[in-house]
C-alpha positions in Angstrom: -38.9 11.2 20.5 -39.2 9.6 17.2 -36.5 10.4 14.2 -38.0 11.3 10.7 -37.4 8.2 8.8 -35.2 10.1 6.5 -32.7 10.6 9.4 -33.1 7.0 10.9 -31.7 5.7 7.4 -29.2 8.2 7.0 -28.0 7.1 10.8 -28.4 3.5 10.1 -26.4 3.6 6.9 -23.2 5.6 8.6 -20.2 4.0 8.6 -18.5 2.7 11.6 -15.1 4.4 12.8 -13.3 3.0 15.7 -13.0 5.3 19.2 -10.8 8.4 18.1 -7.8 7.0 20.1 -7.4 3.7 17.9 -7.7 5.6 14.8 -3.9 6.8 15.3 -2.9 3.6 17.0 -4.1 1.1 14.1 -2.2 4.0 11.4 0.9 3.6 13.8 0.9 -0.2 14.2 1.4 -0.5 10.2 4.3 2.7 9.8 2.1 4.7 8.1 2.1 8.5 7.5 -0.9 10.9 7.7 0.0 11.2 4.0 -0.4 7.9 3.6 -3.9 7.9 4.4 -4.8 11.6 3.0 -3.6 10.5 -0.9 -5.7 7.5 -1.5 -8.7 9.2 1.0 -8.4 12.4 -1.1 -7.9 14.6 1.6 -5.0 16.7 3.2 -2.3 15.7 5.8 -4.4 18.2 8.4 -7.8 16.5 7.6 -6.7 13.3 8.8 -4.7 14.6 11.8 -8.4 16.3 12.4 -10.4 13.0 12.3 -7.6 11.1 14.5 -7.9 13.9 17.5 -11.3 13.9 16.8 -11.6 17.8 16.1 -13.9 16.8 13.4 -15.4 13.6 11.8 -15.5 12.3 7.8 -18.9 12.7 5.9 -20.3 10.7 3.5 -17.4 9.0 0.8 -14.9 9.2 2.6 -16.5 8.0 6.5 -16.9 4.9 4.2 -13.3 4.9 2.9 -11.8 5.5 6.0 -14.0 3.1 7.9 -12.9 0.7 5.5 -9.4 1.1 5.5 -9.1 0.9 9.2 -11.1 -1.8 9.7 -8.7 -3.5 6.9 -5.5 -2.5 8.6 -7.2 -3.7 11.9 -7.9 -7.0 10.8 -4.2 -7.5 10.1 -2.9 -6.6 13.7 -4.4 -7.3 17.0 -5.5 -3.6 16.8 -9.7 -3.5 18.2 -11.3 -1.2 15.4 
């Protein structure tokens, strides 16, 4: 079954988060806090604790800004993102 195009692009352009596991692991490796993450994201100490079980998932902004700032943190350790 083909995808509107609409969705496709919207797909396509979605940031890429490392497994739900690493997400904690690559915070860990650098001693920082979910409050750490949650002031410069924006977002509460619970919301991050959500996206690193994986009860739920970032949209839009801040998929990108998290995405990014893992990836970042990951390229300093020998953390996979």
């Amino acid at each position: 079954m083909r995808l509107p195009t609409s969705i496709e692009a919207k797909l396509a352009t979605r940031p890429r988060l490392p497994p739900v596991p690493v997400r904690r692991e690559i915070r860990k490796c650098h001693n920082l806090t979910l409050q750490d993450f949650a002031v410069p994201l924006g977002v509460t100490v619970q919301t991050v604790g959500r996206w690193e079980r994986g009860d739920r998932e970032p949209t839009d902004d801040h998929a990108r800004q998290y995405a990014d700032l893992l990836q970042a943190l990951a390229e300093r350790t020998q953390v996979p993102a």
